[in-house]
N, C-alpha and C positions, 0 to 999 in steps of 0.2 A: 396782364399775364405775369404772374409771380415765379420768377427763377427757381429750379427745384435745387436744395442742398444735396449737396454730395455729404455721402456716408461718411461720416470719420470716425467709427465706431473703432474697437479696439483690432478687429481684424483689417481692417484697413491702415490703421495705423502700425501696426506692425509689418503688412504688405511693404508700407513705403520707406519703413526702416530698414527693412531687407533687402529693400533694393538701392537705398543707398547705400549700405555698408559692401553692398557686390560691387567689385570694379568690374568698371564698361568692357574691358580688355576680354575678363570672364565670360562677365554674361553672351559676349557676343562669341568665344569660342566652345560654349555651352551650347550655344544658338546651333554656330555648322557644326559640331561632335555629334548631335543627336540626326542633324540631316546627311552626315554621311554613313551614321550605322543603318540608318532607312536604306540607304543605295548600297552599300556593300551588303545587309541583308538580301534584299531584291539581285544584285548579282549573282550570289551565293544559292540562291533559291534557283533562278535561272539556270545557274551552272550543274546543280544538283538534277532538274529535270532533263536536262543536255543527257548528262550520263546515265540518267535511268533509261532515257528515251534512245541513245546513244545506234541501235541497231536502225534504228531507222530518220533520225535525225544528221548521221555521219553519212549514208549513202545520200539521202535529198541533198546533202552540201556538194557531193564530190558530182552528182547529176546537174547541178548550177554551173560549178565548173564547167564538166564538160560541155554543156549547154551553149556557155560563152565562148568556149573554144570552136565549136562548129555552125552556130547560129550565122554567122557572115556568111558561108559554104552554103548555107540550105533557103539564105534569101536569095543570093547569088544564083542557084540554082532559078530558084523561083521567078529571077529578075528576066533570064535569056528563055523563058518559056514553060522550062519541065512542072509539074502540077509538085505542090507544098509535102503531098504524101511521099511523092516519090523520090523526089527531093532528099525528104529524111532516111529513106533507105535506104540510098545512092550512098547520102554521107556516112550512116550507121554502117553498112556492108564496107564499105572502104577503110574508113577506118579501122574495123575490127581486123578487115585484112592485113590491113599493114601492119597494126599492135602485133596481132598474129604471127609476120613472117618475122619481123622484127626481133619478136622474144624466140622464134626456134631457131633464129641464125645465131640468136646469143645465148642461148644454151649451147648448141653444138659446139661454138668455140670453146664453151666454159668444158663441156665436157672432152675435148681434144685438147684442154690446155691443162688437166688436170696433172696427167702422166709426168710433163715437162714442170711442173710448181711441184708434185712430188720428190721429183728427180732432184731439182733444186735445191729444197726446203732438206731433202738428206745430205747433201752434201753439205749445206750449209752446218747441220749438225754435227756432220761429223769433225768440221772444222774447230764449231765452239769446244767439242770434247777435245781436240787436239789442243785449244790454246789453254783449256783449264791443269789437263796434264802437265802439257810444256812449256804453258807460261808462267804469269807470275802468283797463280790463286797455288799451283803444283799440288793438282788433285790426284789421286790416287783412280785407280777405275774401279776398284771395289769401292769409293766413296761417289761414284755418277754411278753405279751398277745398283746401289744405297736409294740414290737419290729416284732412279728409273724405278725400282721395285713400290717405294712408294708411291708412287704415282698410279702405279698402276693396280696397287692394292686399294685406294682412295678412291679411283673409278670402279672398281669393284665394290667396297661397301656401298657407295651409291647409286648401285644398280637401278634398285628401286625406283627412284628419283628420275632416272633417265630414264624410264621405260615411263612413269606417271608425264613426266617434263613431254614425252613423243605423243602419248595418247592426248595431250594438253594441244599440241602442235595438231594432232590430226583433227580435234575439235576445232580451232582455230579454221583451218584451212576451209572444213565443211562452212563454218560461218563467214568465209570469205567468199566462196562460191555464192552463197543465201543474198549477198549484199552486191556482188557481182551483179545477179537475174534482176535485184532488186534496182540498182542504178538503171539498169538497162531501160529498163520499165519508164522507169522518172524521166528517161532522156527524154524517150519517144513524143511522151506527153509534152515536157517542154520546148522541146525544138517544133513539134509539130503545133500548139497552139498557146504556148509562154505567155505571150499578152492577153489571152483571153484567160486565160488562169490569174494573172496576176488582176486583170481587172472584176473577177470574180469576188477574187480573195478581200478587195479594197469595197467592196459594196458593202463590209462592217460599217468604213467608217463615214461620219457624217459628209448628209449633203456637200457643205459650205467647205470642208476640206478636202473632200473626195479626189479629186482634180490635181490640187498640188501632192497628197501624197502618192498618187500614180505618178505623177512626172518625176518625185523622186527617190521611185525606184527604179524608173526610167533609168535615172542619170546614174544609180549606183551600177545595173548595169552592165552599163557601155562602161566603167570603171573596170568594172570586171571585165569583161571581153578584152582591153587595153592590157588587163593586168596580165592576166592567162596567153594571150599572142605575145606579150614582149617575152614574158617569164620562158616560152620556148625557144624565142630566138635565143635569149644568151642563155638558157641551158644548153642548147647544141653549137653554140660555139665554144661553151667550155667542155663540153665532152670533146667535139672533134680535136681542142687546142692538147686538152689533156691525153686523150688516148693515142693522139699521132705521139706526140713524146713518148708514152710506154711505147709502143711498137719498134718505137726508132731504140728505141735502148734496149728491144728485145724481151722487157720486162713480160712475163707469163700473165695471161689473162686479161692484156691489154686491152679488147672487147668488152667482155664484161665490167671489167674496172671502168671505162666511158660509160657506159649505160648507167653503172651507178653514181657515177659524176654526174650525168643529165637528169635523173632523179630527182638525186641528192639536191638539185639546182632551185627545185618549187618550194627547199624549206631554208631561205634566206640565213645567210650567216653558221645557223649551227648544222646544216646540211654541207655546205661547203668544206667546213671544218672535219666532218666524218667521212667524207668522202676523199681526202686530200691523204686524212691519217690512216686510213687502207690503203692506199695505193701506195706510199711512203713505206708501210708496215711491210706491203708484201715484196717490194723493191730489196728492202732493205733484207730481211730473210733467206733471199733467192739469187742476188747480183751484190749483196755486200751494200757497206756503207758512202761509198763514192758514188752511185750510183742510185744510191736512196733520195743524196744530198743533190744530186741532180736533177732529182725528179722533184724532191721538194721546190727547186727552183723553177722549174713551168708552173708548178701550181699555183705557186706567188706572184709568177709574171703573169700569167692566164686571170689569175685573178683582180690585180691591178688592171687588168685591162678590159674587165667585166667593171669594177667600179667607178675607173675617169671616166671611161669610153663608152660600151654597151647601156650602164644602167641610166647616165645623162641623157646618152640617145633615145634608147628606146622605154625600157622601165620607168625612166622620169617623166617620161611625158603619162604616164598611166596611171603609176601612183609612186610620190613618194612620201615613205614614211621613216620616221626616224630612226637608228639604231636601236636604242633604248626600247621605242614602244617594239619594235619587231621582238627582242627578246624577250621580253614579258609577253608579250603577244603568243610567241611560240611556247613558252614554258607552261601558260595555264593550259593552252593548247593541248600537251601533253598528259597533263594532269587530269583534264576533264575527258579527251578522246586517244590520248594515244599518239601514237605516228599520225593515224588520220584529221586528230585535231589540232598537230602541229602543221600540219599540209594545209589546211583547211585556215590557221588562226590571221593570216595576216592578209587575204584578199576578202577573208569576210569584214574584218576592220574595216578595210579599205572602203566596199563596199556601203557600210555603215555608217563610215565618217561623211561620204560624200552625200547617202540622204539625209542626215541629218540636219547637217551644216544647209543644206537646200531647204527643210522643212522651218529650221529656226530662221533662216534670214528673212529682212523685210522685204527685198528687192529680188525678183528671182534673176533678172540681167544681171544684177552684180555679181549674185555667185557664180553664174555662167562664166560668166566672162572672167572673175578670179580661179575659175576653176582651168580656164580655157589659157592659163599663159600667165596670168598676173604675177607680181613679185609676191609669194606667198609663207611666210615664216614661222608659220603654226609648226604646231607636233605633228600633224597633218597634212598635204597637200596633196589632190587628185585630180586628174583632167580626165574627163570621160570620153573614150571615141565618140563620133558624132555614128550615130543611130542611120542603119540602114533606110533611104526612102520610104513608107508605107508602114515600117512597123513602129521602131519608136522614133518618133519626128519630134527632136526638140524644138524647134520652131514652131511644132504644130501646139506642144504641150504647154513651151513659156504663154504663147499669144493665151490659151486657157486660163493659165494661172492669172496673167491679168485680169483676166475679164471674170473673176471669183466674184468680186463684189459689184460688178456691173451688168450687164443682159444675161440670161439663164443660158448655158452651156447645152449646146443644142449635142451634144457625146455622152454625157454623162453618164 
């Protein structure tokens, strides 16, 4: 058998001049430049269908949410006897009850607090025209009379604007209702049959994987459930912390101001920040600057006390993730959905990181178990609740993934 020559022809020989005259350094960041314009494309693709598809992509997310937020409640139900349907109606009607009483107790305040943040907000004014006359700017009042006219001439050319800006709001509103019925819908289905759905959904993919990637959306989750239950404890401890301080200082709207503190709570970091600088703003407007600076100080202590304490306790055990990735997390959030995608951007991560990291490891114990407590220093780190009896049973699911390439999975 006669060895075949290789080609040395001129294009070959040129090939191999080319590529010695390329340093290795090159060619190899040639190599990842063109495999990461592939994956920021395919993001960018993703992210653009996100926002077309956006009307009904944003409600399925905030339906998972809630989902993980009442799914314990309606096994629960289901564990001391009551039937799975009814179960979910017990939960749904209670719930809506309490959102319900919840937002007209805090309305009424807002509206019996308005009078008194009026009352406020003018005398506060009339103070600053007192110190621009008598102090050291020594305005004139036909020069604030100047300054008022224009103002009010200003909203007057922009009439227009404001009447388009309201009919925009009233648009708005109708497609917040649409997306309202629309959640509501998605819950029913998911609380009332979640795994049969999700296992539906998984008969895309092959045989030979089938198995591990249900277990790891299993694991993502009970991530989620972890995420959503802590995310309410320390948001109502930072509203209760926060609004007993307004009250205590009397500050107008003290109610309403915690509720949007408790909000504000589910968008990590820059929800804190907007909810801290109202409450500051309207202190400060209404009671003077002593009194702002006070209030800035619960918020600062309330909120040290959500990051040693609360987020270690409870948060950390559910997910944590880094600074960094939160803010980038939150900001494309915003970019591709809004408020809703900044709400939405950091327990779907979460969610994400944790099937993922399941689906690529070799050992499904090991991710358990680093998921479950290990010392973990990634950008990344999540522990999953452990899954209600009966519905998602990691014990039932790891023993499966084992046995992938061993006897035929009598579930599949």
């Amino acid at each position: 058998m006669t060895d075949q020559k290789v080609d040395s022809g001129p294009a070959t020989a040129l090939w191999q001049a080319d590529a010695e005259a390329v340093h290795p350094l090159v060619r190899k960041a040639a190599a990842w430049s063109w495999r990461l314009l592939i994956i920021f494309a395919a993001l960018l693709a993703v992210g653009m269908l996100v926002q077309k598809f956006a009307t009904v992509v944003i409600p399925l997310a905030i339906a998972l949410l809630a989902a993980a937020l009442l799914a314990p409640l309606v096994d629960w139900l289901q564990r001391v006897g009551i039937p799975r349907s009814l179960g979910v109606f017990v939960a749904l009607v209670g719930s809506i009850g309490l959102l319900a009483g919840i937002l007209t107790f805090v309305v009424e305040q807002f509206v019996d607090g308005v009078p008194a943040l009026s009352n406020e907000v003018t005398n506060s004014v009339h103070k600053v025209q007192d110190w621009l006359i008598n102090g050291p700017p020594h305005l004139s009042d036909q020069q604030i009379r100047s300054a008022g006219d224009t103002i009010v001439r200003t909203v007057q050319d922009n009439r227009e604007s404001l009447t388009n800006g309201a009919l925009t709001t009233a648009t708005t509103i109708g497609h917040i209702l649409t997306g309202a019925f629309l959640i509501l819908f998605i819950l029913i289905f998911f609380l009332y049959g979640g795994d049969q759905i999700w296992h539906f959904v998984t008969r895309i993919v092959p045989t030979a994987h089938r198995e591990k990637v249900r277990t790891a959306g299993e694991l993502g989750f009970g991530t989620l459930v972890g995420f959503v239950r802590a995310t309410v404890v320390v948001a109502a401890v930072d509203a209760i912390g926060i609004g007993a301080g307004l009250a205590i200082l009397h500050v107008p709207l003290a109610l309403p101001l915690a509720s949007l503190v408790f909000i504000s709570a589910f968008i990590p970091i820059i929800g804190a920040f907007f909810a801290g600088f109202v409450a500051v703003f309207i202190a400060l407007v209404t009671k003077g600057p002593v009194t702002a600076l006070i209030v800035l100080g619960i918020i600062v202590a309330v909120m040290q006390l959500e990051g040693h304490v609360l987020q270690p306790l409870l948060l950390g055990r559910a997910v944590s993730i880094h600074p960094l990735a939160v803010v980038l997390a939150i900001t494309a959030g915003l970019v591709v959905g809004g408020i809703a995608g900044a709400l939405l951007a950091v327990p779907l991560i979460a969610v994400g990181n944790t099937a993922i990291r399941y689906l690529l490891a070799d050992s499904p114990e090991e991710v358990y178990g680093e998921l479950a407590g290990g010392e973990d220093r990634r950008l990344f780190s999540a522990e999953p609740d452990k899954p209600e009896p009966g519905r998602f049973d990691i014990t039932r699911t790891l023993r499966k993934a084992e046995a992938e390439s061993g006897d035929a999975d009598p579930h599949s």
